[in-house]
Every structure is written in structure tokens, then in C-alpha cells.
C-alpha positions in Angstrom: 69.3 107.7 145.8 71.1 108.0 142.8 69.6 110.0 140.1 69.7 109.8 135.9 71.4 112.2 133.5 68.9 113.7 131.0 69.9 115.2 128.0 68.0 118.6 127.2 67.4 119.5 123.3 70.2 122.3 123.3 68.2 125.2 121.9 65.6 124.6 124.7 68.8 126.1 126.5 70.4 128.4 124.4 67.6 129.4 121.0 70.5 131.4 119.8 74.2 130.9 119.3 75.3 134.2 118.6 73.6 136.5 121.8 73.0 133.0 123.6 75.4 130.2 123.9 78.6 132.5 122.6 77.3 135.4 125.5 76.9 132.7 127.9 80.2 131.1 127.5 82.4 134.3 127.7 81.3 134.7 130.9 81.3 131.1 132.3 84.5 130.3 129.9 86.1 128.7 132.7 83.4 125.8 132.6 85.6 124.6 128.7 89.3 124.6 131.3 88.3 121.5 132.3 87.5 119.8 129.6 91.0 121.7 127.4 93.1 121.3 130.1 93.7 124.7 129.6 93.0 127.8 132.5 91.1 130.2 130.2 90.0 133.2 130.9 89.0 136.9 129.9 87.1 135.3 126.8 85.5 138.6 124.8 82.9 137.7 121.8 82.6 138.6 118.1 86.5 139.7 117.5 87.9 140.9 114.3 89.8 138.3 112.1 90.0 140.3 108.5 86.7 140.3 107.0 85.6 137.7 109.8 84.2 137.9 113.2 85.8 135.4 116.5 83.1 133.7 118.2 85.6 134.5 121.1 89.3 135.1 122.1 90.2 134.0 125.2 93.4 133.5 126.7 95.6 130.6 128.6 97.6 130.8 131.8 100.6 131.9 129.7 98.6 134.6 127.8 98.5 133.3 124.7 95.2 133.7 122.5 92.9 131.2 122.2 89.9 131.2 119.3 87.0 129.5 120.2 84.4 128.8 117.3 81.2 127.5 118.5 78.5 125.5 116.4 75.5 124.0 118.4 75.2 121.5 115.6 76.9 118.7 113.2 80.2 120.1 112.6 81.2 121.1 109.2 83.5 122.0 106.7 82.9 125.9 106.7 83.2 125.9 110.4 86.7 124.0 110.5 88.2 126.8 107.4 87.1 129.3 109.9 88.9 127.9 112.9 91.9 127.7 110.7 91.5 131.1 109.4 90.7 132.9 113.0 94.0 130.9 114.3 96.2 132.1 111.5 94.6 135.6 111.1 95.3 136.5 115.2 98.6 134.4 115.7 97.0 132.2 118.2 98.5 129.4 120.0 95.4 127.0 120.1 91.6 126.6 118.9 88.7 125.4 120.1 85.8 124.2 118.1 82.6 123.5 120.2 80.1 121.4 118.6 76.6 119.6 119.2 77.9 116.6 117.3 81.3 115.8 115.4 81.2 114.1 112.0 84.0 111.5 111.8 85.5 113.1 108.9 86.1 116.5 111.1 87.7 114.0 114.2 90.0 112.9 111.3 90.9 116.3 110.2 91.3 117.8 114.0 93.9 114.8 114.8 95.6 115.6 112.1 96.3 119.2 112.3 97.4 118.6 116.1 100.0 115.6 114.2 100.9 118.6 111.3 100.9 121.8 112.9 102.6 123.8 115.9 99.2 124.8 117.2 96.9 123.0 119.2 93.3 122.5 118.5 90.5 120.8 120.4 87.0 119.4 119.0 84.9 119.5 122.1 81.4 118.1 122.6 78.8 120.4 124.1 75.3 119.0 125.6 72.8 120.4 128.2 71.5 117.7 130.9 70.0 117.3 134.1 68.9 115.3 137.1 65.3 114.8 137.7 64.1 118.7 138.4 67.6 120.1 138.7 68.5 123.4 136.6 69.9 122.7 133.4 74.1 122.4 133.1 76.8 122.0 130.4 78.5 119.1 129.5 81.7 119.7 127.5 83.8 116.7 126.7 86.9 116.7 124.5 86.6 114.4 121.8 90.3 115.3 120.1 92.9 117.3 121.3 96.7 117.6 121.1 99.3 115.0 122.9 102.5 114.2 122.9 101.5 111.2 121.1 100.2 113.1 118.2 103.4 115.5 118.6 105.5 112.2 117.6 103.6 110.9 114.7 103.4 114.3 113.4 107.6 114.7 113.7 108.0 110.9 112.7 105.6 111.6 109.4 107.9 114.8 108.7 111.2 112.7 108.8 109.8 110.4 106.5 108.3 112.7 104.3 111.6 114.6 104.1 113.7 111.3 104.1 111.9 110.3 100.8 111.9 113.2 98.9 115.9 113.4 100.2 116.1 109.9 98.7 114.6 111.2 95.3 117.6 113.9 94.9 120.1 111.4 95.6 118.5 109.1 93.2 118.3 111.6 90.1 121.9 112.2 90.9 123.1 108.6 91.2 121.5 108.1 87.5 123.0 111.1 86.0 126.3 109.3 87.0 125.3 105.9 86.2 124.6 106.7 82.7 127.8 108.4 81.5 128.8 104.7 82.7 126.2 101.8 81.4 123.1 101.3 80.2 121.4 99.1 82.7 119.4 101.5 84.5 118.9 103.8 81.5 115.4 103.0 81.5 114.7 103.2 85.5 113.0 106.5 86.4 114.0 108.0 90.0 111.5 107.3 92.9 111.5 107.7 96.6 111.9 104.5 98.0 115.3 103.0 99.3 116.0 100.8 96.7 116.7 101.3 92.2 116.3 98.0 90.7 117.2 97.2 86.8 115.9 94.1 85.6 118.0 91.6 83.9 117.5 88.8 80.9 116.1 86.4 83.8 112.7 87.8 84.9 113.2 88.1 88.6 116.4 88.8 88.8 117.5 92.4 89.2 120.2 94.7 89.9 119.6 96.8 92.8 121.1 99.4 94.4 120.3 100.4 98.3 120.4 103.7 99.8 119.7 103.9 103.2 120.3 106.9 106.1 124.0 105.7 107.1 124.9 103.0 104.6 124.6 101.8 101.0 125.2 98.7 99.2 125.0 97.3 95.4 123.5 93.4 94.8 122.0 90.6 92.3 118.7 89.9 94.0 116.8 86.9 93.0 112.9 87.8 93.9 110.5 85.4 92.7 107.6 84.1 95.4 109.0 81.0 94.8 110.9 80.0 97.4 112.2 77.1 95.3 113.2 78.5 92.3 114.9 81.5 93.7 117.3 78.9 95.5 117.8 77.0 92.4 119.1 80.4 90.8 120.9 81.4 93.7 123.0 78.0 93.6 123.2 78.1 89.8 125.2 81.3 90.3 127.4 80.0 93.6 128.6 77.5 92.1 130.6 79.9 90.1 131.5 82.3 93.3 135.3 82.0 92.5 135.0 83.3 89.5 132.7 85.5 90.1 134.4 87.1 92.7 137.4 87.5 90.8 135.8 89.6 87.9 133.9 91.9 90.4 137.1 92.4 92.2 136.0 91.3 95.8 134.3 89.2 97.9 130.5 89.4 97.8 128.5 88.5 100.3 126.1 85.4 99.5 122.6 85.3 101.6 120.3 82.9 100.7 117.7 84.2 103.1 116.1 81.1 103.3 113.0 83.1 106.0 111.8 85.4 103.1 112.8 83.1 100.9 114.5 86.0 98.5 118.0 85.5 97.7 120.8 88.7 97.5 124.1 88.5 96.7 125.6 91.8 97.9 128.3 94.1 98.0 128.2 96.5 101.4 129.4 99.9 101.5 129.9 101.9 104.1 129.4 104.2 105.9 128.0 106.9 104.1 123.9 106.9 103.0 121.9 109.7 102.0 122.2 111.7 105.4 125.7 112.7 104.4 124.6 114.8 101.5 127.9 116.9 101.8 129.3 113.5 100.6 127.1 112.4 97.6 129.3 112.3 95.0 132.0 110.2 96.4 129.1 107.9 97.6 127.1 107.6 94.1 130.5 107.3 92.3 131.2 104.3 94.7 127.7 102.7 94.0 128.2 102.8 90.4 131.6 101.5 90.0 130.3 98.7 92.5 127.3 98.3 89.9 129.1 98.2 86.9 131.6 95.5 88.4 128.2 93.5 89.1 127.2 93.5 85.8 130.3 92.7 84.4 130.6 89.5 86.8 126.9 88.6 86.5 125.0 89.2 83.3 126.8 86.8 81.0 125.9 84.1 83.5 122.2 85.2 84.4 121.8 85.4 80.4 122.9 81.7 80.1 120.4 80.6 83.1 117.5 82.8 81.1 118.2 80.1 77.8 
């Protein structure tokens, strides 16, 4: 016979958090390891954390602290400060927040602290059942918790977020350069992305540089969502590569990319992006004397195809 879990009201198990649920679970704290992963143990109620008081400190099989804040209700946003607070206040390694039910806003908040953080925190589900007749139990289930997964985002998130404010520096000093030398991107602010883009008489044409981590390059690029039209530029201004080439003072590299149906006509550098900080002014210097030969070659020509 195979019998049906009931779910029992949780204050018909514990009235009180404080002396009931929090004093039960320091002494039955090993009943949480299973649902953490972690081997706690020695959990002791109501610690000190400044003006604050722990629900409980514990400790892992390493012997690191462990707060555990417990709320036999809808989580909230007071309850998640103090679970940040009691972490930060008593150096612990990880935190446990023990609710009745978890708003999605709080899942959220908990997956992203294990993403941003060195600590590790669990949300964790707590409900009383039973069988039939059968003395009331605890259910804790783990509704968030740290992984390596979550490790990963948070590192990839960093490198972005470090990569694009790297990206800004390199930009402001490309334009400090860039100006002593012409006016074309006078006007264009520093951002984070990987590309600068000056417009030209011909709307959808621009001069653009690239930065990217290893490499850099300087192009015309023809950007209209018209497939069409961008091809009949692009072969307005081929038709003239000879010459073209000649006033730049190189070969460019002509890419109709007929997939994306964009056009670029580019001049590669390389190596050297903005990873090589050390080298930034030889690099910016380069992209700007490429630039400048660009618009040399080009804007008389794109002019004419804007009459």
C-alpha cells in the first residue's frame, strides 16, 4: 500500500519561529545537509551580527560559518538585506535562507548573488507533511543554490563588464588622437561597444573603426537593410578600387558580404587590440593614420554618389 503526502499548515508544527522552528532546527540542523549539500553541524541560535541577532551559525565540514536565516513565510526583501548583512558582518562562507514560500523576484536575486559573489547562498523550501496518521516531518527542498554553472556566467559577465569599460578608455584615447588629426569623428562621443562609426555625406555609409581583444581594423561600411542598394554602392565605389587603393596607400580588402547583406571595405591590423594596453598608443596612432588615409581615398567619391 502506498500512502499520500499531506501537507500540514506550518505553524500547526512550529507556532513560533524564534523559540520554535529556529530551536528545533539547531538541534536537528543536519536534516538542511541534505537538501545544501553541505555537512552542517554545531548550529547555535540568536548570534550577534552588530546591532543584529543570527537566526543561527552553523558550520560546514571545512569549518567555515554558515548563517542560516529562517522565515516560515513569503520571503521578502528585509529578510534577504539581513542574509547579506549576517554573511558580511561574521565573514561567512555561505547562507541559508529558509522559507515557507519564495517570491520569484527573491529566486532572481539569490541566482544572482551565487553568479556575482565568492559566497554561496541557498534559498530552501521548508514544509511539514505526513502520511495518513504518521508524525509530522520536514521537507526542505533547495530551490537555488550555487554551481559551477552559475560560477561561469558570473566570471563570463565580469570579463564583459570589464572588457567594455576597457574598450571605453581605449576609445577616449583613440579620439584625443584622432582629433589633433581630422574632423570626422569630432562629433562621435566614446561608448563601450567594439566599433566608432562617423557618418559620411551618403546616409548609411560610415567610417568605422574596430577594436577588438587581439586585433583592430579601420573600414567604409555600407549599412542600409537594403540588401540591394548597399551592393549598388559597394560596386559604385569598386569600380574605382585602383585608384582608390593608390591614395590610401594599400590594398584594402573588399567584402561584399552578400549573407548579411552589409558591405565593408576594410583595412586589417594586427595584432594588437585592446588587451595589449601597454601598447595603446602605437595601436590608436596606427588606427588613425589608417582612418585618415580612408577618408582621403573615400569621401570625395561617396560625396559624388550622395548628389
Amino acid at each position: 500500500m502506498i500512502g499520500r503526502i499531506e501537507r500540514v499548515p506550518l505553524r500547526d508544527v512550529w507556532p513560533r519561529e524564534a523559540p520554535d522552528f529556529t530551536g528545533w532546527l539547531s538541534d536537528n540542523v543536519d536534516q538542511l545537509s541534505e537538501a545544501t549539500g553541505l555537512s552542517l553541524s554545531g548550529a547555535e541560535p540568536e548570534q550577534t551580527a552588530g546591532d543584529f541577532s543570527v537566526d543561527l551559525v552553523a558550520e560546514d565540514q571545512n569549518g567555515n560559518r554558515i548563517v542560516i536565516e529562517n522565515q516560515l513565510e513569503k520571503s521578502d526583501h528585509d529578510h534577504l538585506g539581513k542574509l547579506v548583512t549576517y554573511l558580511a558582518a561574521l565573514d561567512a562562507k555561505a547562507a541559508i535562507w529558509i522559507v515557507a514560500d519564495a517570491r520569484p523576484e527573491h529566486i532572481t536575486a539569490v541566482t544572482w548573488l551565487n553568479e556575482s559573489t565568492a559566497a554561496s547562498f541557498y534559498l530552501v523550501k521548508v514544509e511539514a507533511v505526513r502520511i495518513g496518521e504518521s508524525a509530522r516531518a520536514p521537507l526542505f527542498t533547495a530551490i537555488v543554490g550555487p554551481s559551477a554553472e552559475g560560477r561561469e556566467i558570473g566570471a563570463k559577465r565580469k570579463e564583459l563588464e570589464e572588457g567594455a569599460a576597457t574598450r571605453k578608455r581605449f576609445w577616449e584615447g583613440l579620439l584625443a588622437k584622432a582629433r589633433e588629426r581630422t574632423s570626422l569623428h569630432a562629433s562621435t562621443p566614446p561608448n563601450t561597444n567594439f566599433w566608432l562609426q562617423a557618418p559620411t555625406a551618403l546616409g548609411g555609409v560610415a567610417f568605422t573603426y574596430i577594436i577588438r581583444k587581439h586585433d583592430r581594423e579601420a573600414n567604409v561600411s555600407i549599412q542600409r537593410w537594403d540588401g540591394g542598394w548597399n551592393s549598388r554602392v559597394f560596386d559604385a565605389l569598386l569600380q574605382s578600387r585602383a585608384e582608390i587603393e593608390e591614395e590610401f596607400g594599400g590594398e584594402l580588402e573588399w567584402d561584399r558580404a552578400e549573407t548579411v547583406a552589409w558591405c565593408f571595405i576594410r583595412h586589417r591590423m594586427g595584432p594588437g587590440g585592446y588587451d595589449a594596453e601597454d601598447r595603446w598608443p602605437q595601436v590608436q596612432d596606427a588606427m588613425v593614420d589608417a582612418m585618415v588615409r580612408l577618408e582621403r581615398a573615400f569621401a570625395p567619391r561617396i560625396a559624388k554618389l550622395a548628389l
